[in-house]
ROSE-4610 file (N, C-alpha, C; in Angstrom, 1 decimal, always signed):
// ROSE-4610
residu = [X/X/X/X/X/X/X/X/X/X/X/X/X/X/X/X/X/X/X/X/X/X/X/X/X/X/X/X/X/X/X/X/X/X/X/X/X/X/X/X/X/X/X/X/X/X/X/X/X/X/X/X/X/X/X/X/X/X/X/X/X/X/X/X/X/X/X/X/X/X/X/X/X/X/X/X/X/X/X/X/X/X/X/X/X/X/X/X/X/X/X/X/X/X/X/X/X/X/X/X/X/X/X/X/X/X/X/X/X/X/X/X/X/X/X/X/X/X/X/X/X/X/X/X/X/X/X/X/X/X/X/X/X/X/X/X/X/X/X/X/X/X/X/X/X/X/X/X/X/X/X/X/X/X/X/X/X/X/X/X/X/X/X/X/X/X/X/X/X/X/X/X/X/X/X/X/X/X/X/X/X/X/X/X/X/X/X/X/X/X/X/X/X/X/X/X/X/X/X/X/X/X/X/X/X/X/X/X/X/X/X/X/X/X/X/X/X/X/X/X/X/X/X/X/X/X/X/X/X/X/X/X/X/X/X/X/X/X/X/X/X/X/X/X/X/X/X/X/X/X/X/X/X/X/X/X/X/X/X/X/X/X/X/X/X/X/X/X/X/X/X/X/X/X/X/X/X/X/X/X/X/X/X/X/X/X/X/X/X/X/X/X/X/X/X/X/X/X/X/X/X/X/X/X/X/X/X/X/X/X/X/X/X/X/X/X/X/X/X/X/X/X/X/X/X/X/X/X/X/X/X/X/X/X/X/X/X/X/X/X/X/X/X/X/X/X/X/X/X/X/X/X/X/X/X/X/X/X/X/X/X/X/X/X/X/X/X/X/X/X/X/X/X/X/X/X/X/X/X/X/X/X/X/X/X/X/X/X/X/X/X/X/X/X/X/X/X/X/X/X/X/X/X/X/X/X/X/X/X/X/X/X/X/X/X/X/X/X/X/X/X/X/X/X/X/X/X/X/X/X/X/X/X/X/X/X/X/X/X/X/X/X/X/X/X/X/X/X/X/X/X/X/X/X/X/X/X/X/X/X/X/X/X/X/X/X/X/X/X/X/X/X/X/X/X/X/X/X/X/X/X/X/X/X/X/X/X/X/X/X/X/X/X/X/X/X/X/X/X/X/X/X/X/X/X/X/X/X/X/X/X/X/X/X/X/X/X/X/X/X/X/X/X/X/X/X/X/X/X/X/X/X/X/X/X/X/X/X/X/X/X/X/X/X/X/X/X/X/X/X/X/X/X/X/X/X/X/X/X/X/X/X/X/X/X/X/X/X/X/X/X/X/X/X/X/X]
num = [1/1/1/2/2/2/3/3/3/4/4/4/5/5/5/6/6/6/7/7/7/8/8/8/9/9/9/10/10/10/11/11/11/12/12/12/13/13/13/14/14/14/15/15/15/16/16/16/17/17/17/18/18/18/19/19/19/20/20/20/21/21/21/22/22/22/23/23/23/24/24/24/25/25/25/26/26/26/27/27/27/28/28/28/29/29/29/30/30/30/31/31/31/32/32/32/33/33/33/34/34/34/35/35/35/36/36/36/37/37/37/38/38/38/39/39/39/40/40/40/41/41/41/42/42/42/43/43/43/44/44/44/45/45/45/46/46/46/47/47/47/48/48/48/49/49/49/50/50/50/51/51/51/52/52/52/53/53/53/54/54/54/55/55/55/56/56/56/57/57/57/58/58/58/59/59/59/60/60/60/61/61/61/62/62/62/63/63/63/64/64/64/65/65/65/66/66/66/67/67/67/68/68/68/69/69/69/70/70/70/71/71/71/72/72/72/73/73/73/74/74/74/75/75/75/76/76/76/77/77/77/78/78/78/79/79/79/80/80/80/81/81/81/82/82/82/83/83/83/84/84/84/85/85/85/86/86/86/87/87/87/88/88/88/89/89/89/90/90/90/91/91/91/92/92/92/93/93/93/94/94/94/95/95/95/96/96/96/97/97/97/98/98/98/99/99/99/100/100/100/101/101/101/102/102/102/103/103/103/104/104/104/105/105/105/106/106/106/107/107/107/108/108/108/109/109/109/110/110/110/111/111/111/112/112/112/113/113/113/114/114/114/115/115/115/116/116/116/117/117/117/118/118/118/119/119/119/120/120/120/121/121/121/122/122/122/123/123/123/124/124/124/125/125/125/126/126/126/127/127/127/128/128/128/129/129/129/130/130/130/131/131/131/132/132/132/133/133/133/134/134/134/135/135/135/136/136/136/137/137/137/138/138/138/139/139/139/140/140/140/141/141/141/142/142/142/143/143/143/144/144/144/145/145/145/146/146/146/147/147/147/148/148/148/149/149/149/150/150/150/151/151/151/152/152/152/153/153/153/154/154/154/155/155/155/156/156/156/157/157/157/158/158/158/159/159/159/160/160/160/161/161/161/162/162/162/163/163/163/164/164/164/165/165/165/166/166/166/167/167/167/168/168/168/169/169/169/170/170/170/171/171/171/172/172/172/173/173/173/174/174/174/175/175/175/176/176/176/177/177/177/178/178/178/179/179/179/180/180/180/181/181/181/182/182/182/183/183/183/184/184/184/185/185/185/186/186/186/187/187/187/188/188/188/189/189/189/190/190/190/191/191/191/192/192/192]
x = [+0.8/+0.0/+0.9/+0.2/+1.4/+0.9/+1.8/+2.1/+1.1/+0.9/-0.9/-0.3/+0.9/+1.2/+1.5/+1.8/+1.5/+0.1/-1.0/-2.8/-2.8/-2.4/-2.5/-2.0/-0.8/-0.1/-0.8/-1.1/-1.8/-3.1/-4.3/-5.4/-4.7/-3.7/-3.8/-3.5/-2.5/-2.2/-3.5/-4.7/-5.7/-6.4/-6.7/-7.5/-7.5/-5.7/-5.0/-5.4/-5.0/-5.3/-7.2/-7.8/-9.3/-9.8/-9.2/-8.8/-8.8/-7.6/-7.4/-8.1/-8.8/-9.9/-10.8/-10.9/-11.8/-13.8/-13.8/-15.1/-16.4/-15.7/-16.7/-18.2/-17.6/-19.0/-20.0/-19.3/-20.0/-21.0/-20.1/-21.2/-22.0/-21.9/-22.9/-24.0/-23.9/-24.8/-25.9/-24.4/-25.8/-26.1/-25.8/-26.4/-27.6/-27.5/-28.7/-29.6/-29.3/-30.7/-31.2/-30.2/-31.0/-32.2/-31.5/-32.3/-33.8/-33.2/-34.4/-35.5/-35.2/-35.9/-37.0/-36.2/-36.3/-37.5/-37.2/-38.3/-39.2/-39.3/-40.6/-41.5/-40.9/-41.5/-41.3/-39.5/-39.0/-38.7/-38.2/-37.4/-36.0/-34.9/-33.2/-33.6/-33.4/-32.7/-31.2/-31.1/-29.7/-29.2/-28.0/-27.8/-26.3/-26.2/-24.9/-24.5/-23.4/-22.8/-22.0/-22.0/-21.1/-20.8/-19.5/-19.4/-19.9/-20.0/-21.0/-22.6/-23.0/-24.2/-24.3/-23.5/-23.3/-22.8/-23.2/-22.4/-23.7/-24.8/-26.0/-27.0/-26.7/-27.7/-27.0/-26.0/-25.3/-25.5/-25.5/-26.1/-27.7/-28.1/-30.1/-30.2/-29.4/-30.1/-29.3/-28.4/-28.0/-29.3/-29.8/-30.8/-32.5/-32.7/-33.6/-33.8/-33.0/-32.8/-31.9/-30.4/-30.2/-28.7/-28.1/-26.6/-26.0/-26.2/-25.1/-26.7/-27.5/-28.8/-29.9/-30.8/-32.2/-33.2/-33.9/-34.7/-35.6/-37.0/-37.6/-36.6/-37.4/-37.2/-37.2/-35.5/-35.8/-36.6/-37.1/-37.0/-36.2/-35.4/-34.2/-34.8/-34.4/-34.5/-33.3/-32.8/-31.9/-32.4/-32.1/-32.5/-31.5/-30.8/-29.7/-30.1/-31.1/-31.7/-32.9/-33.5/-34.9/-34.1/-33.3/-33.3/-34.7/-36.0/-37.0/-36.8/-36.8/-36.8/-35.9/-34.6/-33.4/-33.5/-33.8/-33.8/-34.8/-36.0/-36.7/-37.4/-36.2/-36.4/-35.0/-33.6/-32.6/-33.1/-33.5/-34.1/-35.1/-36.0/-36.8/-36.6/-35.5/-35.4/-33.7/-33.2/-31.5/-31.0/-30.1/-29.4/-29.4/-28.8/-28.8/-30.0/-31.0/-31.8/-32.3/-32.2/-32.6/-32.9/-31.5/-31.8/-32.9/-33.2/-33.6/-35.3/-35.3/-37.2/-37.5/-36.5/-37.1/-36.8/-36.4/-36.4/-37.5/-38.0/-39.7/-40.6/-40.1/-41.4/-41.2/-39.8/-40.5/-39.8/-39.8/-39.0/-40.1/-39.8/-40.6/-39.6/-40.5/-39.4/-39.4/-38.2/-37.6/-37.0/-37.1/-36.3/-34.9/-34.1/-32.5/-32.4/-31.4/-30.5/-29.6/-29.1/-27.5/-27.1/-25.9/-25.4/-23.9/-23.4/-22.5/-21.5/-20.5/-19.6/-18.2/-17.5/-16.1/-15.3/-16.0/-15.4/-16.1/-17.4/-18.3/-19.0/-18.6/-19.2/-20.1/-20.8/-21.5/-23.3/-23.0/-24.1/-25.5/-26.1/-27.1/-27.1/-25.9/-26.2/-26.3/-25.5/-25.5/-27.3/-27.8/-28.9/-30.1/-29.9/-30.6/-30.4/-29.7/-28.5/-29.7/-29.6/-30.5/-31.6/-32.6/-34.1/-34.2/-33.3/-33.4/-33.8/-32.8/-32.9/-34.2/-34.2/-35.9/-37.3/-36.9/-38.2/-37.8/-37.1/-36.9/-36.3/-35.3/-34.5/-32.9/-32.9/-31.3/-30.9/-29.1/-28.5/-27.3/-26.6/-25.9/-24.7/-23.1/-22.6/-21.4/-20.9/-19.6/-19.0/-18.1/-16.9/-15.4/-15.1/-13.3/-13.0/-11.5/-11.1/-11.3/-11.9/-12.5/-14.0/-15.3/-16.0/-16.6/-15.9/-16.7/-18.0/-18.8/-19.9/-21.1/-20.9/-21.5/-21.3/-20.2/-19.7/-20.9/-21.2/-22.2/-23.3/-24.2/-25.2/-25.3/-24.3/-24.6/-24.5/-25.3/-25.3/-24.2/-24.2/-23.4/-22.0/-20.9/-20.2/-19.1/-18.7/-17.3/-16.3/-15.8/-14.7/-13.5/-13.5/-11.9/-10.8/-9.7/-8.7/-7.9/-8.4/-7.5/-8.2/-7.9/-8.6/-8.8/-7.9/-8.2/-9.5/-9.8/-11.7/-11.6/-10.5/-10.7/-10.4/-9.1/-9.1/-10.3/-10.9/-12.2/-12.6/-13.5/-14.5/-14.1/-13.1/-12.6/-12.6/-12.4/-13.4/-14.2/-15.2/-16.3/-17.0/-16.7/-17.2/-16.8/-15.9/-15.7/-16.7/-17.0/-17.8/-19.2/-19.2/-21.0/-21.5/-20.5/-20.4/-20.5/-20.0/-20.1/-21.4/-21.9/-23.4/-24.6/-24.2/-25.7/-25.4/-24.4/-24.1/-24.9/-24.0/-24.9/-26.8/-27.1/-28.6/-29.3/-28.7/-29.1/-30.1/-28.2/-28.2/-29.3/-29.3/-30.1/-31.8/-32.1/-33.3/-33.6/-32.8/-32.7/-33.2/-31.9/-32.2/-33.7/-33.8/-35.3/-34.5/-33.6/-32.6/-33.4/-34.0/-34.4/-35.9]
y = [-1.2/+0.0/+1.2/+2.2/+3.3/+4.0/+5.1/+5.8/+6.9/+7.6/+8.2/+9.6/+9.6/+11.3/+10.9/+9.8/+9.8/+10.0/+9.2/+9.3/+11.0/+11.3/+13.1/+13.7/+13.0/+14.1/+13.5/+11.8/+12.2/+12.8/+12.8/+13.7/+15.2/+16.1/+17.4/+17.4/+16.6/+17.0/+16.8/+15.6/+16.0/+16.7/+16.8/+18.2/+19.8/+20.1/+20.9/+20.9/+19.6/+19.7/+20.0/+19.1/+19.7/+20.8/+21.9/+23.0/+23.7/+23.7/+23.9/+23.6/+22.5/+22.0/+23.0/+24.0/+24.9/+24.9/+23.9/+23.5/+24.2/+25.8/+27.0/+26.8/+27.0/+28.1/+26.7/+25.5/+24.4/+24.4/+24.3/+24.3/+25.2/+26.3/+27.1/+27.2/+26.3/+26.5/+25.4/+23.8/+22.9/+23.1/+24.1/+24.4/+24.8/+26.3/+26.9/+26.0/+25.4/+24.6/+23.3/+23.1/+21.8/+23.3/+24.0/+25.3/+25.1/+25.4/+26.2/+24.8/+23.6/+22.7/+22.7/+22.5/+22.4/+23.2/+24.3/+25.4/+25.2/+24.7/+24.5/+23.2/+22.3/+21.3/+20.3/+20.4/+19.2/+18.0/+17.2/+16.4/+16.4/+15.8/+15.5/+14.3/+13.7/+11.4/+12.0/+10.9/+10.7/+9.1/+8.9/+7.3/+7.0/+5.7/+5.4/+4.1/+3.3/+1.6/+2.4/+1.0/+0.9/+2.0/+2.5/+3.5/+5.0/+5.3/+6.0/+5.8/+4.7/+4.6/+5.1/+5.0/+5.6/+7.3/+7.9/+9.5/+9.3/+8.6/+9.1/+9.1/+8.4/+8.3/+9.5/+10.0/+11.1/+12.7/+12.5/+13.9/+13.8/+13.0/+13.2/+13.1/+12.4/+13.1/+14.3/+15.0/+16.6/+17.2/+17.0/+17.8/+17.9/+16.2/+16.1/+16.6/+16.5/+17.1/+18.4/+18.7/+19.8/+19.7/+20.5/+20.6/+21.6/+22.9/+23.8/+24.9/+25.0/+25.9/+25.3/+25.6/+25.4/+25.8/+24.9/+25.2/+24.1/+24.6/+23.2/+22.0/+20.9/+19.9/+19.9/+19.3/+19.3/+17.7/+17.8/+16.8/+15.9/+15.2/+14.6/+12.6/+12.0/+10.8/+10.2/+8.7/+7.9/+6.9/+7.0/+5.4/+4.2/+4.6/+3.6/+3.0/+3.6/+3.5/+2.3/+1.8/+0.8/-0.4/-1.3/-2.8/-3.6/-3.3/-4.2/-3.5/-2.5/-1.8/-2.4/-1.9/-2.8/-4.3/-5.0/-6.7/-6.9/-6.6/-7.3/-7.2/-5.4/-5.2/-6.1/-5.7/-6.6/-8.0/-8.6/-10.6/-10.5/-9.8/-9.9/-9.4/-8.3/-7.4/-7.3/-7.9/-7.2/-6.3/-6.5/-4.8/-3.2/-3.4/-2.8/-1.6/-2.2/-0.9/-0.6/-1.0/-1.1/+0.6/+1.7/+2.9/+3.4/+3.0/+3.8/+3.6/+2.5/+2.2/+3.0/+3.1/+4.2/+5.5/+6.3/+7.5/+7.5/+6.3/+6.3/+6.3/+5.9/+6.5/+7.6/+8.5/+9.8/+10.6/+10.6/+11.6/+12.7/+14.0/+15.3/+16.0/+16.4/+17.3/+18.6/+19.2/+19.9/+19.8/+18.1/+18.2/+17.4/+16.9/+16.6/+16.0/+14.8/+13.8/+13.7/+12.9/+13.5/+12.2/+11.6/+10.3/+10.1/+9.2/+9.1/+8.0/+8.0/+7.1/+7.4/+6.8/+6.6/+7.0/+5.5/+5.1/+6.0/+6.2/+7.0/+5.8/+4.7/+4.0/+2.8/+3.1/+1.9/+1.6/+0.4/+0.5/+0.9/+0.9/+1.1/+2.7/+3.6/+4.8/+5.1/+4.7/+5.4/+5.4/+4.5/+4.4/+4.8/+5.4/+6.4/+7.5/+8.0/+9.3/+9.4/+8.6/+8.6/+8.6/+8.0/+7.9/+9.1/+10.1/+11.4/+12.3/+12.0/+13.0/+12.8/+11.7/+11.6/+11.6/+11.9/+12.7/+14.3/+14.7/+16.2/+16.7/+15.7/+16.0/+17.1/+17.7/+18.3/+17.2/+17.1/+16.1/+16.0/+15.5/+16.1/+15.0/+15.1/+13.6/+13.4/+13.3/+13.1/+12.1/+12.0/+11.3/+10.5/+10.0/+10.3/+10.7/+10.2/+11.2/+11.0/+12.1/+11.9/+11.7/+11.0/+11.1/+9.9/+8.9/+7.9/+7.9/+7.1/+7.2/+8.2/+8.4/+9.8/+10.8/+11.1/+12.2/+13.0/+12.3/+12.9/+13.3/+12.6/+12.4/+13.9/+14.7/+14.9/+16.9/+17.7/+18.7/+19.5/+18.7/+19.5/+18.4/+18.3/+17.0/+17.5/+16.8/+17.2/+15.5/+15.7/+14.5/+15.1/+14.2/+14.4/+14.2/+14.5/+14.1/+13.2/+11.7/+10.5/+9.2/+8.3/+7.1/+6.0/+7.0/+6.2/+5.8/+4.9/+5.5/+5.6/+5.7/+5.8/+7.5/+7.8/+9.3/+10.1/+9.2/+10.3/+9.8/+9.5/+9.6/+10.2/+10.6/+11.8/+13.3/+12.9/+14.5/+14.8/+13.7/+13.7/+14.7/+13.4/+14.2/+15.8/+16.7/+17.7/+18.1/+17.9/+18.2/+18.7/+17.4/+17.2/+17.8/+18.4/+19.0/+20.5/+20.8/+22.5/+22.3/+21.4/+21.8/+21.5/+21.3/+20.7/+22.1/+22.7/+24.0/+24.9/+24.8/+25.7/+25.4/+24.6/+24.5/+25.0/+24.3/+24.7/+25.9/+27.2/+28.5/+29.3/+28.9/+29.0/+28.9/+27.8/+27.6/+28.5/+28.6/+29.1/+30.9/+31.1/+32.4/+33.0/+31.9/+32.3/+32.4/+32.4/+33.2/+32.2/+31.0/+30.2/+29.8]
z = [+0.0/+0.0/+0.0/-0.9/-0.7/+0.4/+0.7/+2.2/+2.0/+3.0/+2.8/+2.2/+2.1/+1.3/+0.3/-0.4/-1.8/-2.1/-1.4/-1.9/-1.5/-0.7/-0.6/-2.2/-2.6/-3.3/-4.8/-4.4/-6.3/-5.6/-5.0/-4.7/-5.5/-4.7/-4.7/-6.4/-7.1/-8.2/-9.1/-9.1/-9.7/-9.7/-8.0/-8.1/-8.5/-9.0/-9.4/-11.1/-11.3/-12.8/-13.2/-12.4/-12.7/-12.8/-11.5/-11.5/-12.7/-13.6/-14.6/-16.0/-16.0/-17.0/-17.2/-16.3/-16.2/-16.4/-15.5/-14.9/-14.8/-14.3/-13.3/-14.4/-15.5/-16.4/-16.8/-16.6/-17.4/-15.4/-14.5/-13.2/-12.8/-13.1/-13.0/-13.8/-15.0/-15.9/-15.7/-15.0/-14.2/-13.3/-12.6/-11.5/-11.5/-12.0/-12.9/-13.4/-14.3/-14.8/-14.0/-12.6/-11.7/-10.9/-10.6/-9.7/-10.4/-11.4/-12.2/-12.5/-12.4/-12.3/-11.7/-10.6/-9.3/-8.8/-8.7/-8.6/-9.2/-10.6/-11.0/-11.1/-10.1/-9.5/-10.4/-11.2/-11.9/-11.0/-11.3/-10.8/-11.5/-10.2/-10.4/-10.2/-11.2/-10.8/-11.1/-9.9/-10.3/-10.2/-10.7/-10.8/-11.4/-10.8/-10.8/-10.3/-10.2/-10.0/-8.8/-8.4/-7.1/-6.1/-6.0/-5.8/-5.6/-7.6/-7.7/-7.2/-6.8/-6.5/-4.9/-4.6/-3.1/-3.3/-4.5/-4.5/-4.6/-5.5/-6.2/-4.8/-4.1/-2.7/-2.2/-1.7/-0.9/-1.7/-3.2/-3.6/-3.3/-3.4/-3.1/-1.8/-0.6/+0.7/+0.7/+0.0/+0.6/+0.3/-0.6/-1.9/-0.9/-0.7/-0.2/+1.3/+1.8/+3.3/+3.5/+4.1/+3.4/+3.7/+2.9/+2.8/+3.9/+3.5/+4.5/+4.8/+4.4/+4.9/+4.9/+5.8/+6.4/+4.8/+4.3/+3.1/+2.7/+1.9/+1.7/+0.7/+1.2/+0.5/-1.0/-1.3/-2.9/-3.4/-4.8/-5.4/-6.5/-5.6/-6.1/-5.6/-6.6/-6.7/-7.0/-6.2/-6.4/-7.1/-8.1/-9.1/-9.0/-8.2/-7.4/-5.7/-5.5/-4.1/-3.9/-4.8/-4.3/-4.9/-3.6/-4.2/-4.6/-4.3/-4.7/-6.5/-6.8/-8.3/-9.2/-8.4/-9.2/-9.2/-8.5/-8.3/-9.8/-9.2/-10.0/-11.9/-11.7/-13.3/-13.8/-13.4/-13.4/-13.5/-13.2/-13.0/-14.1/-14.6/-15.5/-17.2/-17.1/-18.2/-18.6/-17.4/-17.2/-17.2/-16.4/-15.8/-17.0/-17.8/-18.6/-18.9/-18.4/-18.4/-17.6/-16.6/-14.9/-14.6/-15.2/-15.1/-15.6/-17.0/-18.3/-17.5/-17.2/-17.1/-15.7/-14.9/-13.8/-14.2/-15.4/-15.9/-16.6/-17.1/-18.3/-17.1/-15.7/-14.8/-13.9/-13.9/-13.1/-14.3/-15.5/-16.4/-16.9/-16.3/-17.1/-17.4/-19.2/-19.6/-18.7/-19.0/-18.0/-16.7/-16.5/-15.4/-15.8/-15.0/-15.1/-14.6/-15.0/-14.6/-14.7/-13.6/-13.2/-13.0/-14.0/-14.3/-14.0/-12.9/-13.0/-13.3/-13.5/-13.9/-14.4/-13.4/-13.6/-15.3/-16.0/-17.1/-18.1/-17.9/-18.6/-19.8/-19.7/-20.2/-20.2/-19.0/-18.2/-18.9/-19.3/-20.4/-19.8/-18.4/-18.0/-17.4/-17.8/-17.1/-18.4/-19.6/-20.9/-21.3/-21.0/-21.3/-20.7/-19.7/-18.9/-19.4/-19.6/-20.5/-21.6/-22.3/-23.9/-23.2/-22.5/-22.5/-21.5/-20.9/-20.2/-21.8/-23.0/-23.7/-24.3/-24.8/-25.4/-24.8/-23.4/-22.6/-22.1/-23.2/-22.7/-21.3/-20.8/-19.8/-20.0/-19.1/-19.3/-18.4/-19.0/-18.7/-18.4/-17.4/-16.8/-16.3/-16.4/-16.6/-15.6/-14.6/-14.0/-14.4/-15.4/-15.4/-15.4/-15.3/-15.7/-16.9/-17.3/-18.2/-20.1/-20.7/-22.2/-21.8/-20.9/-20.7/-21.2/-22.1/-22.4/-23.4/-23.4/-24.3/-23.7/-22.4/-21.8/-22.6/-23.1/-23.6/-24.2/-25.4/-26.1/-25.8/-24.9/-24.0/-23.2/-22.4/-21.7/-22.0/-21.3/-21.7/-21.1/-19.5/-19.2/-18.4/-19.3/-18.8/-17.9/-16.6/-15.8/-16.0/-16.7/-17.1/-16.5/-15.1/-14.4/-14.8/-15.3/-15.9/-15.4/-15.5/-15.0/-15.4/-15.1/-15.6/-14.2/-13.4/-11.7/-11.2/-11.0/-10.7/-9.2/-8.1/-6.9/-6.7/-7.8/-8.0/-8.4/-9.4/-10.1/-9.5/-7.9/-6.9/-5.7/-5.8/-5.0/-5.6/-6.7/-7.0/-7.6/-7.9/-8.1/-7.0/-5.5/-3.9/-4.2/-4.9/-4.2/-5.6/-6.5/-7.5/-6.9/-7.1/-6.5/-5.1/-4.1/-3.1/-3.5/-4.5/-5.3/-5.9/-6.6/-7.4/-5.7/-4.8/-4.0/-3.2/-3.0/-2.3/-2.9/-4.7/-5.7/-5.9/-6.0/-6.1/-5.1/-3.9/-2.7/-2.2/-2.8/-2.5/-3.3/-4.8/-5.5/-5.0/-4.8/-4.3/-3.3/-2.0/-0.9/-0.8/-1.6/-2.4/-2.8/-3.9/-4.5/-5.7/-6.4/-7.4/-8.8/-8.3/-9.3/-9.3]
């Protein structure tokens, strides 16, 4: 195992280089448009494997309960959260669309989904990705680096620069931690 200031020092130098990717205008703009959702009584799904399935439950209770201010309840959904949903569309239909058929049941246009993945090419987020677009969702994509078959998919994409997936879920957290701040505030505000 390496020594904990190397996991420090590759952390800092990604998050240095992300930094530099220059992220701001693409987050503010999903920010903005989860806000603006939001407010108008959209829905945020969000979804994701393993890992990411555990960012996709941790961004929807900040959302649904609250992050850093007192405010109502958003409407944010984990499509990574009902094992009876996942089991038994998975066992009947297989995994692969396990996402997409719980976006064909809470999908309105104008609201957003927020898809994550490492590799960016996880065939049942890619396909939630598409059945967001063809019900008039904005769409929205955390990745590693190049973005994968997300790429295209997504309106507003953050592709970490690395192919780590334990590095890209370390700054995924500081990502996803900046847009539930931003929506938040937004909401909180009234700004949306």
């Amino acid at each position: 195992m390496p020594p904990l200031d190397a996991w420090l020092s590759e952390a800092e130098a990604l998050l240095a280089a992300t930094r530099r990717a220059g992220f701001g205008p693409a987050m503010d703009r999903a920010v903005s448009a989860t806000a603006g959702a939001l407010a108008a009584g959209r829905p945020l799904l969000v979804c994701g494997n393993g890992g990411s399935a555990a960012d996709a439950q941790h961004i929807v209770a900040e959302l649904v309960g609250r992050f850093l201010r007192e405010r109502r309840a958003l409407r944010a959904i984990c499509l990574s959260g009902d094992p009876a949903v996942l089991t038994a569309w998975s066992n009947d239909h297989g995994f692969d669309t396990v996402f997409a058929r719980q976006v064909e049941a809470h999908a309105e246009p104008g609201g957003v989904l927020l898809a994550l993945s490492t590799s960016g090419n996880s065939p049942n987020v890619v396909k939630a990705l598409e059945t967001a677009r063809a019900r008039g969702m904005a769409t929205i994509g955390l990745t590693g680096e190049g973005g994968g078959r997300m790429a295209p998919l997504c309106d507003h994409l953050f592709a970490v620069p690395s192919a780590s997936t334990p590095a890209v879920q370390q700054v995924h957290l500081c990502l996803y931690h900046c847009f539930c701040a931003g929506v938040e505030a937004a909401v909180a505000d009234g700004a949306a």
